[in-house]
Structures are given as C-alpha cells and as structure tokens.
KOLDRENVO-932538 format. One line per field, with one value per residue: x negated, y, z negated of N, C-alpha, C in turn; residue in one letter; residue number from 1. Coordinates in steps of 0.05 Angstrom, whole numbers, always signed. Each point is the difference from the previous one (the first is absolute). Example, Ala and Ser with C-alpha at 12.3 -4.5 7.8 and 13.67 -1.06 7.14 Angstrom:
nx = -264/+7
ny = -114/+21
nz = -156/+14
cax = +18/-16
cay = +24/+24
caz = +0/-1
cx = -18/+15
cy = +24/+22
cz = +0/-14
residu = a/s
num = 1/2
***
This chain:
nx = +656/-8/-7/+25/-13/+17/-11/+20/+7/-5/-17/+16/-3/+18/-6/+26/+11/-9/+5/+1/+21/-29/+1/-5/-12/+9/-25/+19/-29/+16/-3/+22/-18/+14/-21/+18/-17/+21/+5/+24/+8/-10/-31/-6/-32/+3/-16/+12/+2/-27/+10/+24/+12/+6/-3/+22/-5/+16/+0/+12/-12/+12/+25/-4/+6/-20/-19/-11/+33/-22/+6/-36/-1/-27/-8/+4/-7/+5/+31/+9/-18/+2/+27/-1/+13/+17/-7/-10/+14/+20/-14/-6/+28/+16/-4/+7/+22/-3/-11/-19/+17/+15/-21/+9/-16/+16/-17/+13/+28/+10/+13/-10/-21/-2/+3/-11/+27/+2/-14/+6/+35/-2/-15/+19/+12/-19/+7/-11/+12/-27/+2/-10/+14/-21/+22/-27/+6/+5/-32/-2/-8/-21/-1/-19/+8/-29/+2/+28/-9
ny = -219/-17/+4/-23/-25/-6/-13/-15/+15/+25/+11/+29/+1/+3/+11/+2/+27/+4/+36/-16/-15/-8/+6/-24/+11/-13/+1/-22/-4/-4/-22/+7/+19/+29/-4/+30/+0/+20/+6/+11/+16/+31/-1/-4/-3/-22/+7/-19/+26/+5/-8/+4/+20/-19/+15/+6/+11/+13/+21/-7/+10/+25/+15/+16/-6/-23/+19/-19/+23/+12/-16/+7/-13/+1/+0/-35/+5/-16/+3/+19/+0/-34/+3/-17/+21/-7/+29/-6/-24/+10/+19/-19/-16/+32/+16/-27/+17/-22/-7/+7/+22/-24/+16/+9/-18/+5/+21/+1/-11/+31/-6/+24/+12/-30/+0/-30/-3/+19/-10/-32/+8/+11/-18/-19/+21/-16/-30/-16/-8/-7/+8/-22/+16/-16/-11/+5/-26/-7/-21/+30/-21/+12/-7/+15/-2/+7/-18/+1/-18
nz = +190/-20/+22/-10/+1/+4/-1/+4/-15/+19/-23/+10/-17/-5/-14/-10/-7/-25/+7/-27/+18/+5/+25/+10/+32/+18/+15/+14/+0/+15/-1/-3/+1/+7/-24/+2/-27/-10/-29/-28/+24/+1/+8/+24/-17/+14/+24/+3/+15/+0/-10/+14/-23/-11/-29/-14/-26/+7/-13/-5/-14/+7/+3/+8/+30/-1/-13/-27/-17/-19/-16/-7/+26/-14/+22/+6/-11/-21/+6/+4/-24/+8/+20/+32/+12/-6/+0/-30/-15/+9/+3/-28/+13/+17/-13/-7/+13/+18/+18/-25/-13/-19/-26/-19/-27/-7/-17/-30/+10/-4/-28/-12/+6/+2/+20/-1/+2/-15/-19/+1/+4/-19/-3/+10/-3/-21/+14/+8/+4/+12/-16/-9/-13/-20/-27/-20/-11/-28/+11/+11/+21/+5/+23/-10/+22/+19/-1/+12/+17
cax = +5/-17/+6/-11/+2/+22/+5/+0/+11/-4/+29/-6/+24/+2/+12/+23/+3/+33/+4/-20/-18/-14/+10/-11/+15/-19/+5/-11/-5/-5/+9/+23/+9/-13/+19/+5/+25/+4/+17/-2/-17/+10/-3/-19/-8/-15/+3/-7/+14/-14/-7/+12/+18/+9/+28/+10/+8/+4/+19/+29/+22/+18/+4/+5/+32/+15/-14/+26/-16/+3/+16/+2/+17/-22/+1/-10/-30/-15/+4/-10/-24/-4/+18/+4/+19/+12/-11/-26/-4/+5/-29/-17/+2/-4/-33/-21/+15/-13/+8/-2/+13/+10/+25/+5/+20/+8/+9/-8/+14/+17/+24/+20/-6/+4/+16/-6/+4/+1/-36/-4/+5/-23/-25/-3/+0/-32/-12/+6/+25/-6/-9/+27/+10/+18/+0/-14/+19/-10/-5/+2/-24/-9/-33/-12/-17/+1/+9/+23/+4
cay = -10/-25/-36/-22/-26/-25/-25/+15/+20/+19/+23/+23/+22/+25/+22/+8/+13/-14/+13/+11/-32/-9/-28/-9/-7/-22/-4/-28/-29/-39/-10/+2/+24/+25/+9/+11/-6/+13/+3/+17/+30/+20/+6/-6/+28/+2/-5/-27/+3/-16/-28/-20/-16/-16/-5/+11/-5/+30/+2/+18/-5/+13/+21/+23/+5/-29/+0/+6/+13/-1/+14/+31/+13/-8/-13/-12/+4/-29/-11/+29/+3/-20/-20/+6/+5/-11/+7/-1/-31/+16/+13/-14/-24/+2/-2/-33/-14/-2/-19/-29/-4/-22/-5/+12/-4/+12/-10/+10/+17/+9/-18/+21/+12/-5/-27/-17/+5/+23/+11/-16/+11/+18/-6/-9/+23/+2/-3/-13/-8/-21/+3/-17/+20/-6/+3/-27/-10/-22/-23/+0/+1/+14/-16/+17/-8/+26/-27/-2/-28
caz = +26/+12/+8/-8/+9/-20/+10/+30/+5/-9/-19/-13/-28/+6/-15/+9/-17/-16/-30/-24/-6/+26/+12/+29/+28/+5/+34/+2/+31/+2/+33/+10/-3/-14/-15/-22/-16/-17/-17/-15/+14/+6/+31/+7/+5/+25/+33/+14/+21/+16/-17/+19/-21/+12/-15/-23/-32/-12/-23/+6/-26/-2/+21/-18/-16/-13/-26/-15/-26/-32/-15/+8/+21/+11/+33/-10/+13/+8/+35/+12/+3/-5/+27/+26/+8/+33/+13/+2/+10/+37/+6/-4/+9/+28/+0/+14/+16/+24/+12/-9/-20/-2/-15/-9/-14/-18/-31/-20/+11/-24/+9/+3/+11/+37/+13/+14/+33/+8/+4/+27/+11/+6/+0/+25/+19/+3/+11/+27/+6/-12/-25/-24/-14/-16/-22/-18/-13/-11/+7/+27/+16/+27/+23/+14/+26/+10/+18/-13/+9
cx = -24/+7/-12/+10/+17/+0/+2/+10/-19/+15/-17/+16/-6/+20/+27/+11/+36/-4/-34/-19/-12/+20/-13/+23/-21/-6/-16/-3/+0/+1/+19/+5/-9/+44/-1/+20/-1/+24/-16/-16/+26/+9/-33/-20/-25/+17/+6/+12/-20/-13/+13/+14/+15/+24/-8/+11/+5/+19/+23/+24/+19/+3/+6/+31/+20/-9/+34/-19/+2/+28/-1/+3/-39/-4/-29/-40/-27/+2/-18/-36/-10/-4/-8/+33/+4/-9/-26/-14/+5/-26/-15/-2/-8/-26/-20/+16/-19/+0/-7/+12/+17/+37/+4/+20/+6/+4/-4/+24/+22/+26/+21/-7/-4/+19/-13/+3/-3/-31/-7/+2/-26/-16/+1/-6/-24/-20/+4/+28/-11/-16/+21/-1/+17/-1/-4/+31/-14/+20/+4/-36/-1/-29/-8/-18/-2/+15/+33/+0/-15
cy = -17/-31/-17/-13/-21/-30/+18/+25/+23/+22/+23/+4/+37/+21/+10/+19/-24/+7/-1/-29/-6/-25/+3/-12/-23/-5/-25/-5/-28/-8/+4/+37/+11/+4/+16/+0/+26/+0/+14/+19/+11/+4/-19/+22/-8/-18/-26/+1/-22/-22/-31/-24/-31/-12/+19/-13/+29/+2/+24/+5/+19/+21/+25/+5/-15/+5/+7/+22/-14/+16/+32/+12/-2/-25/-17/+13/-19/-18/+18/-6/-18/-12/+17/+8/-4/+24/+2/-28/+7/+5/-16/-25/+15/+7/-24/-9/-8/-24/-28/-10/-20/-1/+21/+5/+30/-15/+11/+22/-3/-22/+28/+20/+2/-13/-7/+5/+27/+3/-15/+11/+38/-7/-9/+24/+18/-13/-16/-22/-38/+1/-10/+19/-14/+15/-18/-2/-24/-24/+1/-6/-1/-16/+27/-10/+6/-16/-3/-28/-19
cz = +9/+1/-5/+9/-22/+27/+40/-2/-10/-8/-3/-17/+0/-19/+8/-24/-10/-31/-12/+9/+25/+7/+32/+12/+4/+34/-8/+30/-4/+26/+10/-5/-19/-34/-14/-21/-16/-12/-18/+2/-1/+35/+0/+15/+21/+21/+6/+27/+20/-7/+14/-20/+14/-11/-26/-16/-7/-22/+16/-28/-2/+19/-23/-6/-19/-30/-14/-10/-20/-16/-4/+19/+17/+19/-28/+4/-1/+29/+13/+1/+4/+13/+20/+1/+32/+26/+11/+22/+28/+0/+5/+23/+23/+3/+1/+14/+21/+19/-14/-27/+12/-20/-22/-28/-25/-26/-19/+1/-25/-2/-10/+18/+39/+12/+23/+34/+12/+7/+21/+23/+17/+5/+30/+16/+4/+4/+35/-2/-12/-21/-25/-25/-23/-26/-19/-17/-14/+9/+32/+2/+27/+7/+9/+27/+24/+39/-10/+3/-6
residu = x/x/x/x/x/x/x/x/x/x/x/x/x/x/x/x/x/x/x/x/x/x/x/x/x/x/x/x/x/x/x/x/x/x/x/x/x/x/x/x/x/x/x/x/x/x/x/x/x/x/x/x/x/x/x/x/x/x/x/x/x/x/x/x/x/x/x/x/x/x/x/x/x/x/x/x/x/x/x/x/x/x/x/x/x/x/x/x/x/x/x/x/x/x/x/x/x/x/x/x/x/x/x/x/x/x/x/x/x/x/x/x/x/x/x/x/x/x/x/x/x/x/x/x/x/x/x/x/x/x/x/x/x/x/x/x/x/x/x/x/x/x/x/x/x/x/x/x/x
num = 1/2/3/4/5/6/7/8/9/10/11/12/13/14/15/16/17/18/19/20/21/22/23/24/25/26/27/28/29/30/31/32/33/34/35/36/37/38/39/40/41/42/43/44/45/46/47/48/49/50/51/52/53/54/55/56/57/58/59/60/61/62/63/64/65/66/67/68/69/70/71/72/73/74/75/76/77/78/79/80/81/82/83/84/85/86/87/88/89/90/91/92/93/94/95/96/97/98/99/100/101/102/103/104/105/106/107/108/109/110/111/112/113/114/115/116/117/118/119/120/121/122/123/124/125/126/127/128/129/130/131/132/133/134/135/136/137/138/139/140/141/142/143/144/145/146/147/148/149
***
C-alpha cells in the first residue's frame, strides 16, 4: 500500500485475496476523482468507506445461486475462491457509498454464472438514486468526470 506517482495520477495498489495467485485492487487519484478499481478478488479486505470514492471499477462476477454444477454434482470452486459474488460487491459498493460517489461500473461479470440486469438492478438499491450504475461491456466507454457539464 505505497503510493506512487504515474504521470498525474496517483496509485495505491493493494492486495486482494484471488485463491493461490496475488492479485491488486487499485485506489487511483487524478484530477477528476477518487478511483477504485478491483477485480479478481474474493472480497475486499480493507475500508474505503472514508475515502470519498468518486467512482468504481468493481468486479461482480457471480451470484451463488446462478453457479452451475460440475458434472460431479461439486458447486464450481475456482468461481467460489476467486470471484466477488454479488453479495459481497453489495457490501462492498454500500459501504463508499457517499455523497461524492459518481459512478459505479461493474465488471468481470460471469456470462454463466450472473445476469447483468439483475446485479444493476441491486446494486442501484445501494446506492443514492444519482449514482450511474453501469455494466462494463466490450467497446463500451465511459468520461470519468467529477463536473457532469
């Protein structure tokens, strides 16, 4: 959790459990806001409740009840140890929910295991009503900016 400096932007990286393999969350500053980005976590194992997030890159990849089985009838457990589950990503978003969060993208999301609208759908119900609640899709882009006009 040390910061560095990349051109204008400042970056902490930060440790996120995903099974046997290190992988990093990332809190970016720039001019235009506070970003957190995480994927290929389990859960996120610290606070940014007071941090005054200004947007999200979260992973949302599956709901528990959506896990296919294996042929042996075993609940996939690579999803399981790996991925954010849709309850978890709940916790995680209402928790930086705040008056200066902006936006809020989801990604890294199951094409068997989730469905898109349904998690959108949740997720809005965690945070403020103006908060843009989307789903990453390839070749979708997003203006992160803390000014809508």
């Amino acid at each position: 959790m040390n910061r560095k400096k990349l051109g204008s932007f400042s970056v902490i990286p930060f440790r996120v459990p995903h099974g046997e393999t290190d992988c990093d969350g990332w809190l970016i500053d720039t001019a235009e806001g506070k970003l957190l980005f995480i994927t290929d976590a389990e859960y996120c194992p610290y606070d940014f409740s007071k941090m005054n997030i200004n947007y999200g890159l979260i992973e949302c990849n599956y709901s528990i009840d959506y896990i296919t089985l294996k042929d042996d009838g075993v609940k996939n457990r690579r999803v399981l140890e790996t991925h954010m589950e849709l309850q978890t990503c709940k916790r995680l978003i209402q928790s930086i929910n705040s008056e200066s969060l902006r936006s809020i993208g989801l990604i890294h999301l199951s094409a068997y295991n989730g469905n898109s609208q349904r998690f959108r759908d949740e997720m809005r119900s965690q945070v403020d009503a103006d908060v843009d609640i989307w789903i990453a899709e390839k070749g979708l882009e997003k203006e992160f900016r803390l000014m809508p006009f």
